[in-house]
N, C-alpha and C positions, 0 to 999 in steps of 0.2 A: 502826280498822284497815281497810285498804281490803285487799280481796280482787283479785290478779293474777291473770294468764293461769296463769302456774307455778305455784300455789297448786290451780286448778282444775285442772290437767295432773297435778299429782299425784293429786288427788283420784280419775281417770278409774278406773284399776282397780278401786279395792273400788267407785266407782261402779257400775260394770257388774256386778261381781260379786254387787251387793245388799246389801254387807256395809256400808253408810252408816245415819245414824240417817237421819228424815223430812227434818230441817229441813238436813242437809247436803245430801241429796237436793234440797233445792228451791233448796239454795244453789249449785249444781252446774247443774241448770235455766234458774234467773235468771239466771248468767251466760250461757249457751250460747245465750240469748235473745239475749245482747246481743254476742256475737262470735261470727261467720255465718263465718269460717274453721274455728274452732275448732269448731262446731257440725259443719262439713261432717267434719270429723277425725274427732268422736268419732264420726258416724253409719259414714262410712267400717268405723273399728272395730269398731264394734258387727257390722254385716253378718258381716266377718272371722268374729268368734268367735261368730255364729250360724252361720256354714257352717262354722264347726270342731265345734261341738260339738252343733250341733242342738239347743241350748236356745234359747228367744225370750228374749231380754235384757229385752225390754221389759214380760215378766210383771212381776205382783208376787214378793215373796219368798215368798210361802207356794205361789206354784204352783210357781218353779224348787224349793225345796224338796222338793216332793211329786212333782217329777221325779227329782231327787237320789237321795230316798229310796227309789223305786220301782227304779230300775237297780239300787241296793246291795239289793233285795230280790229280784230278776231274779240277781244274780250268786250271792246269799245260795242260792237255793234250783237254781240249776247244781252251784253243789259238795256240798250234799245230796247230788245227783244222782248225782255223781262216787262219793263214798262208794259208795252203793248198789251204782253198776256196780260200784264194785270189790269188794266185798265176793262181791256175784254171782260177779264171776270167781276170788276165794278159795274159795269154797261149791265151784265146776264143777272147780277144777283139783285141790282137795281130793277128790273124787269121781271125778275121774282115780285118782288115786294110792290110795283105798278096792279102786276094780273092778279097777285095774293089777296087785293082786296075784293076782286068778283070771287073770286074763288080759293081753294086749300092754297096756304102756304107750308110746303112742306121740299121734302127733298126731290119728289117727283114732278113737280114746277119746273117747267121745261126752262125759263130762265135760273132758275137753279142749277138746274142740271149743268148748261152752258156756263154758269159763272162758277161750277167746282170746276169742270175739263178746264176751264179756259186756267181758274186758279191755279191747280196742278202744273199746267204746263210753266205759269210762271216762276212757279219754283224749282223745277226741274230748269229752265233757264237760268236763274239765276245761282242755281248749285253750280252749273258748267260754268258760268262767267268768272263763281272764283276760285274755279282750278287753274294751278298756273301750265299745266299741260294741255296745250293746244289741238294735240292727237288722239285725244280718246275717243271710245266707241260711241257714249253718248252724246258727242257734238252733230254726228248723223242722224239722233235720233232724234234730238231737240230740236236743231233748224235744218236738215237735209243738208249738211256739208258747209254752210256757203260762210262759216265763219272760217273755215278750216284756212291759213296763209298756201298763198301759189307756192 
């Protein structure tokens, strides 16, 4: 069986995606050697979905991988995050409503106050958690970096 252009055109996606055994991998390769359009195509492509997605197509699988992994563990531990705050802001607005009954219940109730900031913050955490870009400015400003992948 001779292997076509359309044969390798399909092949392209889980190409890139990594999701190929080796020897389809080199069968993918060997033709792009030998059709220099086709080559220019898939390179073309490839660029694309490294400026989409900010992964190197060109790693092996174990490093996309272990980028993979590292965002879902960056997202994993924003919504930790989120709980926390909000819990904080249950704990504050709870403690509103404890000292509200010696005194005003209002928005200047020091546990009010603590369970809007803390609120806030929860949802400012949970905005980042479901961005799927892991580089933005506000992940500094939410948790100080530390979701950011090595």
């Amino acid at each position: 069986m001779t292997v076509t252009r359309n044969v390798i055109y399909d092949l392209l996606p889980a190409y890139f995606a990594g999701e190929v055994s080796a020897d389809t991998r080199t069968l993918v390769d060997e033709f792009l050697e030998t059709d220099p359009e086709l080559r220019r195509m898939a390179d073309r492509f490839r660029e694309r979905l490294q400026d989409r997605t900010g992964i190197d197509l060109s790693d092996a699988g174990s490093d996309r991988e272990r980028i993979v992994f590292q965002r879902a563990k960056a997202r994993f531990k924003l919504r930790q995050a989120t709980l926390a705050w909000a819990f904080g802001a249950a704990v504050g607005i709870g403690m509103a409503f404890l000292t509200g009954l010696r005194g005003p219940l209002g928005l200047l109730n020091p546990g009010m106050i603590i369970g809007i900031v803390f609120g806030v913050m929860a949802a400012l955490t949970w905005m980042a958690s479901t961005r799927p870009d892991a580089e933005r400015w506000y992940r500094l400003f939410v948790d100080g970096g530390m979701s950011r992948p090595d």
